[in-house]
GUSE-934757 format. One record per residue (C-alpha): residue number from 1; x, y, z. Coordinates in steps of 0.02 Angstrom, whole numbers, plus 50000, padded with zeros to 5 digits. Layout:
# residues N
+-------+-------+-------+-------+
! lolum !    px !    py !    pz !
+-------+-------+-------+-------+
!   NUM !     X !     Y !     Z !
...
+-------+-------+-------+-------+
END
This chain:
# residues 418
+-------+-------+-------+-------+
! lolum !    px !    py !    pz !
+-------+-------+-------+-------+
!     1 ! 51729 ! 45807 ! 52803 !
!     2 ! 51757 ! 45714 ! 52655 !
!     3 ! 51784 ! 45748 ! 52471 !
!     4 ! 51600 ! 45702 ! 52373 !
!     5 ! 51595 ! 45607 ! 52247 !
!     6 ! 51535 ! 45730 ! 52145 !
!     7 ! 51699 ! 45829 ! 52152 !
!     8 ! 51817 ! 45687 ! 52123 !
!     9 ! 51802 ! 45696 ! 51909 !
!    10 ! 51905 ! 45852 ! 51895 !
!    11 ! 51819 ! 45978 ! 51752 !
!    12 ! 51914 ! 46150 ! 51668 !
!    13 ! 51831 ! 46310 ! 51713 !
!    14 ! 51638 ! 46332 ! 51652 !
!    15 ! 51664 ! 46462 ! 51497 !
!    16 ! 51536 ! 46481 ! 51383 !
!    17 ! 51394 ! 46615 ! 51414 !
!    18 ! 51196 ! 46585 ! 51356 !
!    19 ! 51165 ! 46788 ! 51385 !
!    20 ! 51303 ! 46904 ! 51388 !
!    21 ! 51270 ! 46969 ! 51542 !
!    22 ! 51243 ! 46810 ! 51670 !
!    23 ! 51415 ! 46680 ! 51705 !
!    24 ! 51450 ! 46545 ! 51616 !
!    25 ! 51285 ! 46423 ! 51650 !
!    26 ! 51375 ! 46274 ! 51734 !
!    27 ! 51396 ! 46377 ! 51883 !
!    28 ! 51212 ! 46366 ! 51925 !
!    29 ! 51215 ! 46189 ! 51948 !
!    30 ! 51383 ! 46196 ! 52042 !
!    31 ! 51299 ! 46307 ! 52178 !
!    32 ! 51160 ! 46181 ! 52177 !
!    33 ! 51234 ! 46043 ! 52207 !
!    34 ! 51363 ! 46135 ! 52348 !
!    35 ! 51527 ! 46099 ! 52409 !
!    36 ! 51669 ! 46117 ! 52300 !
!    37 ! 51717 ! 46053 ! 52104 !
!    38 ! 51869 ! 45971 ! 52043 !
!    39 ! 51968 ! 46090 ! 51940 !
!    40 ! 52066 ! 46038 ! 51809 !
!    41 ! 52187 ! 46173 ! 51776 !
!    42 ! 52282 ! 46216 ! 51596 !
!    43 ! 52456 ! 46168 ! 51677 !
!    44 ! 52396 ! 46009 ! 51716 !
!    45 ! 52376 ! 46002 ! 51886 !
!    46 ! 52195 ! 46001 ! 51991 !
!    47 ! 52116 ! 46096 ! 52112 !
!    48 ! 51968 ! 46153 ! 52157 !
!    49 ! 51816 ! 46285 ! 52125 !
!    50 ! 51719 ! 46357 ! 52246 !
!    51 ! 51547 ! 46449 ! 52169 !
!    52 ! 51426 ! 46488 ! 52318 !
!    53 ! 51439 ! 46654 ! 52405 !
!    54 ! 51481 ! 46584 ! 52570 !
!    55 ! 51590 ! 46459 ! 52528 !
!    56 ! 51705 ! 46630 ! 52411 !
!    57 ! 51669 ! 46756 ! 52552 !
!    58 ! 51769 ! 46622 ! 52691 !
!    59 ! 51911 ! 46603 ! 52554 !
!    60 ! 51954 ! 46768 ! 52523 !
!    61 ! 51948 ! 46814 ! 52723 !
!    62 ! 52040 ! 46644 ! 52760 !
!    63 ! 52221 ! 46660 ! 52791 !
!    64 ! 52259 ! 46495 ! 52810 !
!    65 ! 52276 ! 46520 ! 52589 !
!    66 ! 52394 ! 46639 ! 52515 !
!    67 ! 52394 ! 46748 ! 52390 !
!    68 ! 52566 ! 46731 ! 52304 !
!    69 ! 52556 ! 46704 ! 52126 !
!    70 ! 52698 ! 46580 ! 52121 !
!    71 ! 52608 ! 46466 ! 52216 !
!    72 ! 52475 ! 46483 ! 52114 !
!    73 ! 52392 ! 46387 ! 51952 !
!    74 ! 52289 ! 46503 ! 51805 !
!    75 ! 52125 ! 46435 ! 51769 !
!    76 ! 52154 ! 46534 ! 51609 !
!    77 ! 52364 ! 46491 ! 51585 !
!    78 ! 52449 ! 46358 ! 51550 !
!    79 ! 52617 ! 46423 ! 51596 !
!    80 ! 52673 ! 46487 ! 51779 !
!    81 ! 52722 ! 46639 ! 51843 !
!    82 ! 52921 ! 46659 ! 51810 !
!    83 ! 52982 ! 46637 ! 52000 !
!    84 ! 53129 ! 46733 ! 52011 !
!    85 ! 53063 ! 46877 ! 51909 !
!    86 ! 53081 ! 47037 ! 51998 !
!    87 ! 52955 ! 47147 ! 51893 !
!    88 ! 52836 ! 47060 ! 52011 !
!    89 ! 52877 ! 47166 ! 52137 !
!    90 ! 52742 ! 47308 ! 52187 !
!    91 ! 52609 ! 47209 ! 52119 !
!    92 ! 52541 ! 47184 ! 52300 !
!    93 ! 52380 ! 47088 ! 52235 !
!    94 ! 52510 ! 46937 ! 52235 !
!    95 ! 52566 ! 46968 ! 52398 !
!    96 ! 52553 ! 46911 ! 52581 !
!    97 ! 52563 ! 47009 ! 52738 !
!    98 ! 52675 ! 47085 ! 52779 !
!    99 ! 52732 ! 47151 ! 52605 !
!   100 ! 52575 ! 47156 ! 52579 !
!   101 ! 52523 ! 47274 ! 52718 !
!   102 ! 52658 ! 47390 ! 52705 !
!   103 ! 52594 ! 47427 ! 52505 !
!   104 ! 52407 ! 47445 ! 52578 !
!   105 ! 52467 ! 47560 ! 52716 !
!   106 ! 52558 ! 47655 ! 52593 !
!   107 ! 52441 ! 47687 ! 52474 !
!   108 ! 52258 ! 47688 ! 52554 !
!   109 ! 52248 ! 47860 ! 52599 !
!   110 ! 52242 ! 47918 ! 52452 !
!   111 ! 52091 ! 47793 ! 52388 !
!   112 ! 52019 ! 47831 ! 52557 !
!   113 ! 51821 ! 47926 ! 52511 !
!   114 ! 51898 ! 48088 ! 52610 !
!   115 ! 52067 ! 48072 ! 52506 !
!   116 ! 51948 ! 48068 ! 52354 !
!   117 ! 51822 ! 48189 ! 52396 !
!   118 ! 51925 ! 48328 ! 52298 !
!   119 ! 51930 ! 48227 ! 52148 !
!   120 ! 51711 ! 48240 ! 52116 !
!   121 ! 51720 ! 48389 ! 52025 !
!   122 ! 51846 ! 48355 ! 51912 !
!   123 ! 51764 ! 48192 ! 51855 !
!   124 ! 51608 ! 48278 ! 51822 !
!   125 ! 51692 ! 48413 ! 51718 !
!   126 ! 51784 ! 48265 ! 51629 !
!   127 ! 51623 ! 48151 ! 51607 !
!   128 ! 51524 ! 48321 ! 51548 !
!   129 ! 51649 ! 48372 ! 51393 !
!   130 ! 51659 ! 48192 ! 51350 !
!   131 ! 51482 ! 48186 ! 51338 !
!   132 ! 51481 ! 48348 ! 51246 !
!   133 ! 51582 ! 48304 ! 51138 !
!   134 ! 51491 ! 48146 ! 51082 !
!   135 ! 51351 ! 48267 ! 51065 !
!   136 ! 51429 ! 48390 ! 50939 !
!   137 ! 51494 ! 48244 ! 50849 !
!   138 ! 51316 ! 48166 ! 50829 !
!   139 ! 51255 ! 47987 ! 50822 !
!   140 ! 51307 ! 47851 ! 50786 !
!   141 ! 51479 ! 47836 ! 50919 !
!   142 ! 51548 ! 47693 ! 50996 !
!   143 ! 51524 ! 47724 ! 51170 !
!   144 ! 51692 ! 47629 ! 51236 !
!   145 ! 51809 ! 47738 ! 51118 !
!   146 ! 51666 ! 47918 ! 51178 !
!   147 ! 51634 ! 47878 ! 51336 !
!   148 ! 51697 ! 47715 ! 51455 !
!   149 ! 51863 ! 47717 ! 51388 !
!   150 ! 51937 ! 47900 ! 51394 !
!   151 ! 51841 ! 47953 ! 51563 !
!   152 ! 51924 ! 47825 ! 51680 !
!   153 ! 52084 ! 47840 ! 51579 !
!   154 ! 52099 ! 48000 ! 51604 !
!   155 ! 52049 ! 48014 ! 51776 !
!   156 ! 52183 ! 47892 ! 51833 !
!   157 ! 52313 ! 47953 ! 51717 !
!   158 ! 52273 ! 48129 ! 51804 !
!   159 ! 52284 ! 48058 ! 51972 !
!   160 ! 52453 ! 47958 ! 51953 !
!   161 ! 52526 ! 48093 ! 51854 !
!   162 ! 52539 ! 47987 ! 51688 !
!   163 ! 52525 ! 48096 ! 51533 !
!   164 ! 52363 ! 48058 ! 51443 !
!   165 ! 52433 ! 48082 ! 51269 !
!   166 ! 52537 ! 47928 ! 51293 !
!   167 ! 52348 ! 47812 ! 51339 !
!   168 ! 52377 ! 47720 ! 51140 !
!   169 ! 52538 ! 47629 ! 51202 !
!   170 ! 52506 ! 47579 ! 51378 !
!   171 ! 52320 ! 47528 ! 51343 !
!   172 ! 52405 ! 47431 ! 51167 !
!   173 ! 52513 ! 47343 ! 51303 !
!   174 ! 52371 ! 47329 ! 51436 !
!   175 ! 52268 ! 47233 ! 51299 !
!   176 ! 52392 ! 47071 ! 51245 !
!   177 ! 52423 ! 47062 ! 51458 !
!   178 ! 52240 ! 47037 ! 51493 !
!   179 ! 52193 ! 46940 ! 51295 !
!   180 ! 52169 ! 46766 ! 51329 !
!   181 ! 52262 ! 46653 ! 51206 !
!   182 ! 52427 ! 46762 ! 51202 !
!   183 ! 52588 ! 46638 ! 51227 !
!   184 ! 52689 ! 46660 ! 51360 !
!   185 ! 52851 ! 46792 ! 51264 !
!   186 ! 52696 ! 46915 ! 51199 !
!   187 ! 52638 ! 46928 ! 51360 !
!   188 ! 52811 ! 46957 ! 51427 !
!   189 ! 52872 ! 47064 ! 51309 !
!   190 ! 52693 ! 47193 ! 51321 !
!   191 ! 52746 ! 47203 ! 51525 !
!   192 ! 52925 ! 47241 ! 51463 !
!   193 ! 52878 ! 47371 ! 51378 !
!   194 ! 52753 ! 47437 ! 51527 !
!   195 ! 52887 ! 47412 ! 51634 !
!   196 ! 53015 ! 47528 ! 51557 !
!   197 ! 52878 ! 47645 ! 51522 !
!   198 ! 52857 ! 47683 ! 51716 !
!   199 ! 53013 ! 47683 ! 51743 !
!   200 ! 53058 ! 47800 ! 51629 !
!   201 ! 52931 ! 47906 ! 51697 !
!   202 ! 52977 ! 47872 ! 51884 !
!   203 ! 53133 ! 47944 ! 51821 !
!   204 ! 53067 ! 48089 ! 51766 !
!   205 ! 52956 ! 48141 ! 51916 !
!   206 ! 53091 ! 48150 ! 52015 !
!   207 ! 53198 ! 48266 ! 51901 !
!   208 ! 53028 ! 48350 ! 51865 !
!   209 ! 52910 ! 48317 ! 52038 !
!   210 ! 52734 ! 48372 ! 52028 !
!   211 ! 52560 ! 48369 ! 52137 !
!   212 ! 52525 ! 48189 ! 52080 !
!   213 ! 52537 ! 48015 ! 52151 !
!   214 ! 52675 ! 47945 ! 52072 !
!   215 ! 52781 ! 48100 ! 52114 !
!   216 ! 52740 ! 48099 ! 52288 !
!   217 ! 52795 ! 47915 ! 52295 !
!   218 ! 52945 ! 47947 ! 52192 !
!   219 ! 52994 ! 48086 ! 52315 !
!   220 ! 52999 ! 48017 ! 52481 !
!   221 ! 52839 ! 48110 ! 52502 !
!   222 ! 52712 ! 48003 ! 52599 !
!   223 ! 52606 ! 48131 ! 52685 !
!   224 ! 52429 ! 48193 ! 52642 !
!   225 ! 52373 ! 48190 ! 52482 !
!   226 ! 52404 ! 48353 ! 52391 !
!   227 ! 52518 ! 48410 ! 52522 !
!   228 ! 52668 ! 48397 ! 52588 !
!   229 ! 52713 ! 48283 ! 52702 !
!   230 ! 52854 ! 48201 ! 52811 !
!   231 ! 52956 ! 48063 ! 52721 !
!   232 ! 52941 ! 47890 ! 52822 !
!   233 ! 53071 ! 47754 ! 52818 !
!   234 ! 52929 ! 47649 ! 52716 !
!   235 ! 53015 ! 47707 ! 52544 !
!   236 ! 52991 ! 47611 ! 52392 !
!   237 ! 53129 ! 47552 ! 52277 !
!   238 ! 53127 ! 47594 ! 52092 !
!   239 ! 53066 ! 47422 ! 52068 !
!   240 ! 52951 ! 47422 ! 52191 !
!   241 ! 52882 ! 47585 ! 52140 !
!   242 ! 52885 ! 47547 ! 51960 !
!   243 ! 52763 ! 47397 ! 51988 !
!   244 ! 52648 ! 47484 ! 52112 !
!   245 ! 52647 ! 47625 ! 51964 !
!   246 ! 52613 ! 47474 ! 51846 !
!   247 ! 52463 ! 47385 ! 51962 !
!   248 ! 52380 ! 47556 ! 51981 !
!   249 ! 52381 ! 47604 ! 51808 !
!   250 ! 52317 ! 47479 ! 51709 !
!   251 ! 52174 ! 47416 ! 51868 !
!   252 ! 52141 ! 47612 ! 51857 !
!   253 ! 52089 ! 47594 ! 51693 !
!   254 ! 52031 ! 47466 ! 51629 !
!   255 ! 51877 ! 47383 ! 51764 !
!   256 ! 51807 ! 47544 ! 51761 !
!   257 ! 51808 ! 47564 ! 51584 !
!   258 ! 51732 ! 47398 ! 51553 !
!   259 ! 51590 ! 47436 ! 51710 !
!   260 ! 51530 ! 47601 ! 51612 !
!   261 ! 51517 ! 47504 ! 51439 !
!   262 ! 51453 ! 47351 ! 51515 !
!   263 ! 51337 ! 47426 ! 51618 !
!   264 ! 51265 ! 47540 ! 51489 !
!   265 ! 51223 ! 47401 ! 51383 !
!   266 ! 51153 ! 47289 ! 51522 !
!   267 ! 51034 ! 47460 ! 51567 !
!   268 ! 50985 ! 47463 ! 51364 !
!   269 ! 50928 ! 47302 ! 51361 !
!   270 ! 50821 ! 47318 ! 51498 !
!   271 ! 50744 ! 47491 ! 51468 !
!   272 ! 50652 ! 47508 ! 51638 !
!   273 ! 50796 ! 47496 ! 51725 !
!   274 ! 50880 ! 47648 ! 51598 !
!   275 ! 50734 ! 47746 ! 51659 !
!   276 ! 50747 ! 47742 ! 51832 !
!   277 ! 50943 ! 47780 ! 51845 !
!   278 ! 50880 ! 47930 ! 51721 !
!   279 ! 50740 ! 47999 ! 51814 !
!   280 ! 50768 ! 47957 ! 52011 !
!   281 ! 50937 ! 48017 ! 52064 !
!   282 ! 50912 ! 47950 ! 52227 !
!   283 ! 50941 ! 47775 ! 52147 !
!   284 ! 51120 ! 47801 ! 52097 !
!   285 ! 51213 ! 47723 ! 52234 !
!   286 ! 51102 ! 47566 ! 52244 !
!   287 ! 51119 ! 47555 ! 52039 !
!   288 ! 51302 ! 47554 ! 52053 !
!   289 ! 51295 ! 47404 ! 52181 !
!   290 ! 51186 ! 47317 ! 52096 !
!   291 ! 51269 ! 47338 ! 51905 !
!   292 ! 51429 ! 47271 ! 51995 !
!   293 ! 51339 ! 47134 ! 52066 !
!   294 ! 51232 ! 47082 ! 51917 !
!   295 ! 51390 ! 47097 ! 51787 !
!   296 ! 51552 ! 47040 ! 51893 !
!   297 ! 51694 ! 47083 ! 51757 !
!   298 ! 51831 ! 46981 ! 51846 !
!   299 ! 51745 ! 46858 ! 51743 !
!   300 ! 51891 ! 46723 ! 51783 !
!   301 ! 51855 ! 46726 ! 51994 !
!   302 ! 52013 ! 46749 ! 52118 !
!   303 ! 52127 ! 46633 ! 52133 !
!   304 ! 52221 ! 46563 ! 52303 !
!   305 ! 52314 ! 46429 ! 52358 !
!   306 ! 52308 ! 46312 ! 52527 !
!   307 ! 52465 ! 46350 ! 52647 !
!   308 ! 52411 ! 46193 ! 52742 !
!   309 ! 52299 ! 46068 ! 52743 !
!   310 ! 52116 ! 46117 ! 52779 !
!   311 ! 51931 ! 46110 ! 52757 !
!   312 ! 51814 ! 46221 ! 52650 !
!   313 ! 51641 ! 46202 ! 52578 !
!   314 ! 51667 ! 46021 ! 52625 !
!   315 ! 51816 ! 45959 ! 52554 !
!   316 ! 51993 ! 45916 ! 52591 !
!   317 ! 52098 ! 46030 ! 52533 !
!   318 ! 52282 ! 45979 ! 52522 !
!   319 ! 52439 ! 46116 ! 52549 !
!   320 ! 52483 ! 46179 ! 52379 !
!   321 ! 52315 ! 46151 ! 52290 !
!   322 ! 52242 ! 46296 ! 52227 !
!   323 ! 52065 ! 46384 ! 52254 !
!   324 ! 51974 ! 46479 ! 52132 !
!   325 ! 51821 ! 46584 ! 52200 !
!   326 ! 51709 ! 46628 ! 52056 !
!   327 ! 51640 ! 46797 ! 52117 !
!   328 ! 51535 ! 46782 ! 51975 !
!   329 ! 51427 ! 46640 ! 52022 !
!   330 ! 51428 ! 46694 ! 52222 !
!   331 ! 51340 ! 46855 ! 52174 !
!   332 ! 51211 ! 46746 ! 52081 !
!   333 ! 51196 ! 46643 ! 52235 !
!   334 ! 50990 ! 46666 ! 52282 !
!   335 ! 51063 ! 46596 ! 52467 !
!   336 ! 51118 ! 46798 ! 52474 !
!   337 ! 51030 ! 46883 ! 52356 !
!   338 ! 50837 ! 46859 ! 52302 !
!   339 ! 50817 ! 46841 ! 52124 !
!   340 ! 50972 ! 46876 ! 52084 !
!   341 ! 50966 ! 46846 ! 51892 !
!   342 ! 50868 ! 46985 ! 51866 !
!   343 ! 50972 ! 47156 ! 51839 !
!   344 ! 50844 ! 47266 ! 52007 !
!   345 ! 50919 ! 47459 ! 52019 !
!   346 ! 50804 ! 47480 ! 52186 !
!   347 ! 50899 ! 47310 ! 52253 !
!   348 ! 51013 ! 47346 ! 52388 !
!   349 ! 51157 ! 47220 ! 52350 !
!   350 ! 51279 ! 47273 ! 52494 !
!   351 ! 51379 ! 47136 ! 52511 !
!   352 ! 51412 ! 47131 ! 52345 !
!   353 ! 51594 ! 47054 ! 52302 !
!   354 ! 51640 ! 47129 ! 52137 !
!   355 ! 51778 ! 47229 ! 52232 !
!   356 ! 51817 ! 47069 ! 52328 !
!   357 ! 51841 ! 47052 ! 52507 !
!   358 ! 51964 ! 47041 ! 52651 !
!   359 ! 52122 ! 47112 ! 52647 !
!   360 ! 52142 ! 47114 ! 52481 !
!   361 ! 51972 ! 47201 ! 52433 !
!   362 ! 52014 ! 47321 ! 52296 !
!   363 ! 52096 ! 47463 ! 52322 !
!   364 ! 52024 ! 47579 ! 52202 !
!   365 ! 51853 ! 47541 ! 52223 !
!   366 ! 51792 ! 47716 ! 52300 !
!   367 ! 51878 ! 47795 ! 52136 !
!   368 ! 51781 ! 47679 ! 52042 !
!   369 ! 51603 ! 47709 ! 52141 !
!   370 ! 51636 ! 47904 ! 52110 !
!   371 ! 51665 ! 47876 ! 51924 !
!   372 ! 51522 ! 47772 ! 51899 !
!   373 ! 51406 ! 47859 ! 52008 !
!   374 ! 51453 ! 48005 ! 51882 !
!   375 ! 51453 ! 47924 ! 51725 !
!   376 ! 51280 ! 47837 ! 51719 !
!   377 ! 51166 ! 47942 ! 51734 !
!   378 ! 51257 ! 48085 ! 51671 !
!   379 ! 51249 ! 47993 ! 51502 !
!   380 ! 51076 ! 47940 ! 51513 !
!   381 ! 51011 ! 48123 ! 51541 !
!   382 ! 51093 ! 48195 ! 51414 !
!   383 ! 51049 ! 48060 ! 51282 !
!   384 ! 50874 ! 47997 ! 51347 !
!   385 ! 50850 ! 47913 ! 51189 !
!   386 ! 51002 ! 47826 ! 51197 !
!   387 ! 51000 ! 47635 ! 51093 !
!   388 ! 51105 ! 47528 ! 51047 !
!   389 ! 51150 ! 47562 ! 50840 !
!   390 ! 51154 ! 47369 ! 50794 !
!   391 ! 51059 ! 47220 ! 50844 !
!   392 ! 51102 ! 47157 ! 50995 !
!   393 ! 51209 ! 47011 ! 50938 !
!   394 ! 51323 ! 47095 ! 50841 !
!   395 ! 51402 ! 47181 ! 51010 !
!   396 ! 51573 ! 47125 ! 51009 !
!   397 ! 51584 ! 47049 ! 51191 !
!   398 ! 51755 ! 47010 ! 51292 !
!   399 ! 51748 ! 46826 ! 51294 !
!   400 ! 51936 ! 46839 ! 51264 !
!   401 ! 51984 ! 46930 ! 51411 !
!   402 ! 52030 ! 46912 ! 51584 !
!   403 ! 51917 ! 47069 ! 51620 !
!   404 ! 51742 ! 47053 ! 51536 !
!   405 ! 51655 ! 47178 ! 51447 !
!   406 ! 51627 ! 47249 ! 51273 !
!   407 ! 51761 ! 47283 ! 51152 !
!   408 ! 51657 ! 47408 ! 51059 !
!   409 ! 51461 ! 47474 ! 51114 !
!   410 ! 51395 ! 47569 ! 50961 !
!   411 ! 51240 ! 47661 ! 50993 !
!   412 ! 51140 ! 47798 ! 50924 !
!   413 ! 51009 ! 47926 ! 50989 !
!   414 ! 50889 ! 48068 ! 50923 !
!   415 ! 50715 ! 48029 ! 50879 !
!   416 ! 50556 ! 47993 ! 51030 !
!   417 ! 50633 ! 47918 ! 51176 !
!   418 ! 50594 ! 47743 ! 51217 !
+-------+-------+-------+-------+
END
């Protein structure tokens, strides 16, 4: 096929939002049109965008691209990833098979549902005294410091075996590697500091082992979760282990966090929607799908880049050039999903590709299901007359991030319910 004409004036990445909770508007007339966009990248070189849900869905399944960051250009970055820098390694979301396959093998069984299953009532004792204590302190609260933030946090931090007291310094460091804008030695410097951090810690679990993840790993353990098990010649290095400690921390965290605040506002604004995840339990699993779907917080789409050269979405694609997927605008694509602007709780959006897909579809995703499934209508039961505490505008929104969101939700309650 050939390259359209269309697609030969190469344009940055569509930014700017009209409503805080659809992507940016040019990608509704990308998917229109079809095909694929010329992307003009902050390095300076050009690539291209893909924006309908078939067209993203083939990409990240296609392994004819890779995933190695190297290789790569940031639609958000202007400088490249440092190539011989070995803190990269154990961050498997940059990685091909088979590195990338060992990691997975790994580490899935214990983000399997069964290797979670143990972990539901725990998150609803931790969602419940959060809750509470947002209660006893009375309105008005800022639900990402009550309620997004802490719950997630915690639940990771329990799961890895990272203590929770120490949440102000790796979420501090978290924040300037995910803020847009930061130059290249303050984003260096924050995964530095992460970096010794775990391996400080890494350290210490294996002078000091415990039931958790990261001691298990430490140990040579690679058996069942929560029991011993038979050490396999798969064992991580301290650098490997460090990063994989790294990845799972701060993606533990942080989407999840942003999906409960996110989401909570999205369900205030539209207060029918509020009311069903309140009063029909039933709902909860399809609410979930659909928040993911409607919201997308990878705001930024996934990024790949063409081993060879090849055709997709009807354009040449050269080796080297890089793809960006907007998973944003292909769960807004009405060739998959009908009406999809509109935020639908009884919608089944299966196929939904917040988490991604393929081999690298995300690895914490059941954790995250659980926690949301939990936190949603948890809080809107115990605060039916939830609201938001300012007018709408004045929510501080996460334009400036690689993950979207909310940097603060303040919101009040007590009076008739809506």
């Amino acid at each position: 096929m050939s390259v359209t004409s269309r697609a030969s004036t190469p344009a940055a990445l569509p930014r700017h939002r009209d409503c805080p909770f659809d992507p940016p508007g040019g990608y509704a007339a990308l998917r229109e049109e079809g095909g694929a966009a010329r992307l003009a990248f902050p390095d300076g070189t050009v690539g291209w965008l893909l924006t309908r849900y078939e067209d993203v869905q083939q990409l990240l399944a296609d392994d004819r691209f890779t995933s190695d960051r190297r290789r790569t250009s940031s639609p958000v970055h202007a400088f490249p990833v440092r190539q011989d820098d070995r803190r990269a390694l154990g961050s498997f979301i940059g990685m091909d098979p088979p590195e990338h396959t060992r990691y997975r093998r790994l580490l899935s069984k214990w983000f399997t549902s069964r290797g979670l299953r143990g972990l539901g009532p725990r998150i609803e004792e931790i969602t419940d005294g959060h809750l509470a204590a947002m209660e006893r302190a009375g309105p008005p609260a800022d639900l990402v410091e009550s309620f997004a933030r802490p719950i997630p946090s915690l639940v990771i931090c329990e799961l890895l075996g990272v203590p929770y007291r120490d949440r102000a310094d790796f979420q501090r460091w978290a924040t300037v590697l995910l803020r847009l804008g930061q130059d290249e030695d303050e984003i260096y410097a924050a995964r530095d500091a992460l970096w010794e951090y775990m391996r400080q810690l890494i350290d210490t679990k294996r002078r000091h082992p415990d039931q958790a993840l990261l001691s298990h790993l430490a140990n040579g353990d690679h058996g069942t979760p929560g029991g011993p098990g038979t050490a396999t010649a798969a064992g991580l290095t301290d650098e490997e282990l460090t990063g994989v400690g790294l990845l799972l921390l701060i993606a533990g965290h942080e989407t999840t966090a942003n999906m409960l605040a996110l989401g909570t506002y999205a369900l205030l604004r539209h207060p029918e929607q509020s009311r069903l995840v309140r009063e029909r339990p039933e709902l909860v699993d399809h609410a979930v799908e659909e928040l993911l779907r409607y919201l997308t917080i990878v705001q930024f789409g996934t990024v790949r880049a063409a081993r060879e050269d090849l055709e997709i979405a009807g354009v040449r694609v050269r080796a080297g050039e890089t793809v960006v997927g907007s998973i944003a605008s292909a769960n807004r694509d009405r060739s998959r999903f009908t009406d999809p602007d509109t935020l639908d709780v009884t919608r089944d959006a299966a196929g939904q590709l917040a988490f991604g897909h393929g081999i690298h579809q995300c690895l914490g995703q059941h954790l995250a299901r659980m926690e949301m499934r939990t936190g949603y209508p948890a809080l809107l039961r115990r605060f039916p007359t939830l609201r938001l505490a300012v007018p709408p505008d004045q929510v501080p929104l996460r334009h400036d991030m690689l993950i979207y969101g909310v940097h603060r939700l303040p919101v009040t309650w007590g009076g008739a319910a809506g």
